[in-house]
N, C-alpha and C positions, 0 to 999 in steps of 0.2 A: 024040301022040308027040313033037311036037316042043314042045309046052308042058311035056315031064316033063325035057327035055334043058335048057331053061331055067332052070328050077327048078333043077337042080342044077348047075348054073355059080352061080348066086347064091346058092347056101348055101358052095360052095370057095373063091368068092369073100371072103363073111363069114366065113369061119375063117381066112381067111390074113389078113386083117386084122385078127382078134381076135388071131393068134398076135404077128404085129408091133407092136401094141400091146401086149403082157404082155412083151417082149421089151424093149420098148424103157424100162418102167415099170420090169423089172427092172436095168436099165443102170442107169438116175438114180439108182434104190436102191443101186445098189453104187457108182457114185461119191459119193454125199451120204456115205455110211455108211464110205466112205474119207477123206472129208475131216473128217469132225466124230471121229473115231479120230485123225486127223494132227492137229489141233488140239486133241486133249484130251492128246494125248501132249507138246507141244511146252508145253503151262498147266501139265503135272507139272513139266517139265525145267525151267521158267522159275520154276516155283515154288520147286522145290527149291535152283536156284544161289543162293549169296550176293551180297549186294551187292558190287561191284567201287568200290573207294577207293586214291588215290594220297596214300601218307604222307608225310613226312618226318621225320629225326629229328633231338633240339634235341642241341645241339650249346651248349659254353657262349661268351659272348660274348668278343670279341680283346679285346686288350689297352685298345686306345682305339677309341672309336672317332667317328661323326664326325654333324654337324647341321647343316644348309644352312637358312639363315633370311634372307626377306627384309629388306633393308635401305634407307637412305636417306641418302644425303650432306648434311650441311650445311656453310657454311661456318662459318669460327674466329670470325671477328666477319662481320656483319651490321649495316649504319647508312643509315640513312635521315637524308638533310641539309637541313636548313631556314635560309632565312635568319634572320639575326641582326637583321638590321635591314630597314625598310620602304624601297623606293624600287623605281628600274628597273634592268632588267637591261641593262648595260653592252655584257658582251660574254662567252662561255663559250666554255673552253681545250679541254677534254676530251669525249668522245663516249662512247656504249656501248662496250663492249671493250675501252676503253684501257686500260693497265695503267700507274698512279700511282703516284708515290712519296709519303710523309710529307711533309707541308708543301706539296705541291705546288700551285698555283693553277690552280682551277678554273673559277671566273665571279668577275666583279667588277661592282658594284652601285652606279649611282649615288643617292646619298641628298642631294638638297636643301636639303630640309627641318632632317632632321638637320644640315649643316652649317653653316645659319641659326642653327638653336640651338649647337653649339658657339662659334661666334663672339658670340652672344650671351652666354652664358656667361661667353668670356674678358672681355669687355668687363666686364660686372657686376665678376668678377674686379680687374677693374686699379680702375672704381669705390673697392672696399671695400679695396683695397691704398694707394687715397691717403686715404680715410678714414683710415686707419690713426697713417697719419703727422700726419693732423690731431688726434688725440687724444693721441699721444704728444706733441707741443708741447703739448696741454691739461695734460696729467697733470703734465709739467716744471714747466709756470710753475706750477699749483695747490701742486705740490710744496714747488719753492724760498719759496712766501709762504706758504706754512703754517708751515716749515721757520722763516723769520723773525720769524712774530707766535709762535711754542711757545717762541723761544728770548728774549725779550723780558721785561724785569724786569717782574715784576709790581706792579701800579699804573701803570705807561706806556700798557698798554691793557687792556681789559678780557677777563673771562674768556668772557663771550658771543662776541666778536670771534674770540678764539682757538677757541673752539670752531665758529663757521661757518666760519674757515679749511679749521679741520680736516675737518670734513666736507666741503669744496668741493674738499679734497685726493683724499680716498675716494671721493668721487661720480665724478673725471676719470678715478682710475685704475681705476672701474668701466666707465668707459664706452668706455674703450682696451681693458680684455678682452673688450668687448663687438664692440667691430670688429676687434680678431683673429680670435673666434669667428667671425664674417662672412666673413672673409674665408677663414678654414678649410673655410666650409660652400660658400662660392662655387667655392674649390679642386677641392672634391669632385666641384662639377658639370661643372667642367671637363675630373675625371678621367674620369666619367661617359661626356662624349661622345666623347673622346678612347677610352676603351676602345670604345667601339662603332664609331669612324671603324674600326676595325684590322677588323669584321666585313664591312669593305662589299668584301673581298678574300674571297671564300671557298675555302678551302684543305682540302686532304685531313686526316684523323684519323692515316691509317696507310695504309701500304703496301697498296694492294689492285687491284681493276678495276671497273668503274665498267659496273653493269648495270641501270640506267635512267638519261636524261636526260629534265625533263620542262617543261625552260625555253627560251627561246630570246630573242633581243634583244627589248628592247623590252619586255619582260613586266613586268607590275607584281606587286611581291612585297610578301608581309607577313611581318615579324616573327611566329613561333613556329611551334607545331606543333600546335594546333588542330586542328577539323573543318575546318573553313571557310579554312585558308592551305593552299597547295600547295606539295609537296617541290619542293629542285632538284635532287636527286640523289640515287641509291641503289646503295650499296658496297658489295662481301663483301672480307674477306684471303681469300684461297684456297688460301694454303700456310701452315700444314697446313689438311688438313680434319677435319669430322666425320662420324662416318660411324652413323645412331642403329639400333638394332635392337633389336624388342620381341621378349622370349625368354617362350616360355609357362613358368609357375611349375614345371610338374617336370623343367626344366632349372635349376633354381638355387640345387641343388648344384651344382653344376658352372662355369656360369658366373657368380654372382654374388658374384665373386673377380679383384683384378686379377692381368694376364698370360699370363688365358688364348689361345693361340696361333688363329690363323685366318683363313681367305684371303678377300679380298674380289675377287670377279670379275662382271665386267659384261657383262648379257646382249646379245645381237647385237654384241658386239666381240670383234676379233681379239686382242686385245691379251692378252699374260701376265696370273693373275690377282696378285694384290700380299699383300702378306702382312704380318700385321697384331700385333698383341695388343689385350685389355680394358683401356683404360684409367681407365674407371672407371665404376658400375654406380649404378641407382639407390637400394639397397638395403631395396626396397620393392616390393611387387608390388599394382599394382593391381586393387582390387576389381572393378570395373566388368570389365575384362577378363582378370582374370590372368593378368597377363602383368609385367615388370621390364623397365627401359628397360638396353642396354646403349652405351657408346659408344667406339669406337674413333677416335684419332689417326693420320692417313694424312699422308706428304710429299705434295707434292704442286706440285714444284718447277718440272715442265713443264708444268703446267697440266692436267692429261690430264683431272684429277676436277673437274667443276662441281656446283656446289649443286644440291638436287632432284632428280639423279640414282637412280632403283633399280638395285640392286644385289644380287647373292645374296654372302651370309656365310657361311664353311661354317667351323664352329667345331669342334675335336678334343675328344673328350670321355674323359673315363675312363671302363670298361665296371662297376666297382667288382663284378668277379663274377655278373653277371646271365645270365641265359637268353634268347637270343637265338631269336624262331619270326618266322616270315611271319605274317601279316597275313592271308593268307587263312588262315590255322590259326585264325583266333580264332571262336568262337560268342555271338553274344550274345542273352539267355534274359531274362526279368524277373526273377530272382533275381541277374543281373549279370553279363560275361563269363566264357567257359569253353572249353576246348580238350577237342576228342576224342580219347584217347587209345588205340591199341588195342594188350590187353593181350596176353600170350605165347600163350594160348589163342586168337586171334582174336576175341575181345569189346569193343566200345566202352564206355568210359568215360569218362564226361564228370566235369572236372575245377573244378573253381572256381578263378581265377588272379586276381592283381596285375600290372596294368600300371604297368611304375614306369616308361619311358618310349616315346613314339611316334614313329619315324620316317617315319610313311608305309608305307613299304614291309615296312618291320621293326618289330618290338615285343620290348623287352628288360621281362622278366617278374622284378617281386620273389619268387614265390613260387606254389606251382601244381604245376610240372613239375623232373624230375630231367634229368640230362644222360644221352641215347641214349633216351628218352621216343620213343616214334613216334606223330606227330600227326597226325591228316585232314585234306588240306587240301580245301577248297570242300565242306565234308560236305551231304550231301544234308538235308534237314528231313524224312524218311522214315524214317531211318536213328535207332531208339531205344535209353537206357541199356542195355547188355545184348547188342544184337545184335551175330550175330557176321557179321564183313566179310570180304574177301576181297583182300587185298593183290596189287595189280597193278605198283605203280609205287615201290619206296623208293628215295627220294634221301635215301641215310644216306652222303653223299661230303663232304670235309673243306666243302666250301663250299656245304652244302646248304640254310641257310638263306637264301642270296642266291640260291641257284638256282629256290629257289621263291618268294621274293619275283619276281621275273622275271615 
């Protein structure tokens, strides 16, 4: 009896455990079977929506507009000074920094040597200047006694006679233009050393500042400007300057023209920027870089501009009619840059464009897009000829192209 009472505890047992199992089989079935329904529902909705794109619309470019290009000051003249003549360094006037006048005395050089040879020279000189005078009393008396046996009846002496006069006349006064000549050529050396005494002063070219010194007393200097001699000194003029700037080739319409207007300002300075024109270009653009050298004339009375300075140049340009897009508008394909364009239906259309010039941030377009065109910007590489988009974002406001240059 009591083994039937068992037995059926452990069969109520197994059924409430089987019931709790099919129960709880059935739960997970209806949550799986809720989730894979919420997720097929949500792959139609995701499928069906368009892709979401922020336009803008082209707009055509201002009147002028403008090209910031690095630059580089140099000055007006640049000189590097060597001495004239060999010897020692004296004594030097001037240091880095100063500011020189024309003519002004720099260092002075003793020369030795050299003055050994000028005074030699003179010497020789005064030599060939009494020679002189010794042949002029030759030529006189040859003269007056040839002068006497030419005028002499003939028969009193003979005609031999008179002709070795004659000769002895032409030979003296040969030998008189012979030590004038000497004495001419002796001059010369005198002028020689004489112009080289006036080097042993070395003096400024022009007006400028004095931005190396590399002598100091005592130093032995040589004549010229060789590998092997060392400068005394190195000059710029400083006012005006120059100020050179390489423009890339599809700027030159524009700038390779003098007068074009443009400010020169210097980065990490407080200072006003300065404001300039083209004065004159190279009218040539280089192959190796295409690029045209530009150069602008700056005052530059207080010093303010040194040589080797960088500099940004921001030059005013004409927009001659062009289409003005961002930069991020632009697509580039192997068949060559293009913009996406979506059309009134909401369909992208990709366009093939001319970039006629590049600011960076902006691109003014020869040809491609019309004006109120609405363009993609950062278009996705998913997004193919034909599909249609979903406009979320148009910046078609008067300054929309700078807004999405930004």
């Amino acid at each position: 009896m009591q083994s039937d009472d068992t037995g059926r505890r452990i069969r109520r047992a197994a059924i409430a455990v089987a019931i709790v199992l099919a129960a709880g089989f059935l739960l997970v079935h209806l949550i799986k079977s809720h989730r894979e329904n919420v997720l097929a529902r949500d792959t139609r909705a995701a499928g069906a929506s368009l892709p979401i794109v922020d336009v803008v619309a082209v707009r055509g470019g201002a009147a002028a507009g403008s090209l910031t290009l690095p630059g580089e000051t140099a000055a007006w003249y640049e000189s590097t000074i060597y001495a004239r003549v060999s010897g020692y360094v004296a004594k030097w006037y001037v240091d880095i920094g100063d500011h020189v006048q024309a003519g002004q005395l720099l260092a002075s050089i003793d020369t030795p040597e050299m003055d050994a040879e000028l005074a030699a020279a003179k010497a020789k000189l005064n030599v060939a200047q009494s020679q002189v005078k010794v042949r002029e009393a030759d030529a006189a008396f040859a003269t007056s006694t040839y002068e006497r046996w030419r005028d002499s009846p003939r028969g009193v002496v003979s005609e031999q006679e008179r002709e070795d006069k004659k000769a002895g006349n032409a030979s003296a006064e040969a030998q008189l233009q012979a030590a004038r000549a000497q004495v001419a050529l002796d001059q010369a050396d005198v002028d020689h050393y004489a112009a080289l005494e006036q080097f042993k002063r070395v003096t400024a070219p022009y007006a400028g500042t004095i931005t190396e010194r590399r002598i100091d007393i005592g130093n032995l200097v040589t004549a010229g400007s060789g590998a092997s001699t060392t400068s005394l000194y190195r000059m710029e003029q400083d006012d005006p300057m120059r100020v050179f700037v390489d423009v890339p080739q599809n700027a030159a319409a524009d700038l390779m023209k003098i007068g074009v207007p443009a400010r020169i300002s210097i980065r990490g300075s407080a200072d006003s920027a300065i404001d300039a024109t083209v004065t004159r270009t190279s009218d040539a653009v280089d192959p190796r870089a295409r690029t045209f050298r530009v150069e602008l004339d700056v005052p530059n009375r207080n010093h303010r501009l040194i040589s080797g300075l960088y500099v940004q140049v921001g030059f005013q340009l004409q927009n001659a009619g062009m289409m003005q897009i961002p930069a991020s508008a632009l697509v580039f394909q192997a068949d060559g840059p293009k913009v996406a364009v979506v059309r009134n239906d909401g369909t992208v259309d990709f366009r093939a464009i001319a970039i006629a010039r590049d600011d960076g941030n902006t691109v003014e377009l020869g040809s491609g897009v019309s004006n109120g065109d609405r363009l993609v910007l950062n278009i996705s590489n998913q997004i193919l000829e034909g599909d249609r988009v979903r406009v979320v974002n148009d910046a078609s406001g008067p300054s929309n192209v700078a807004q999405a240059a930004k």
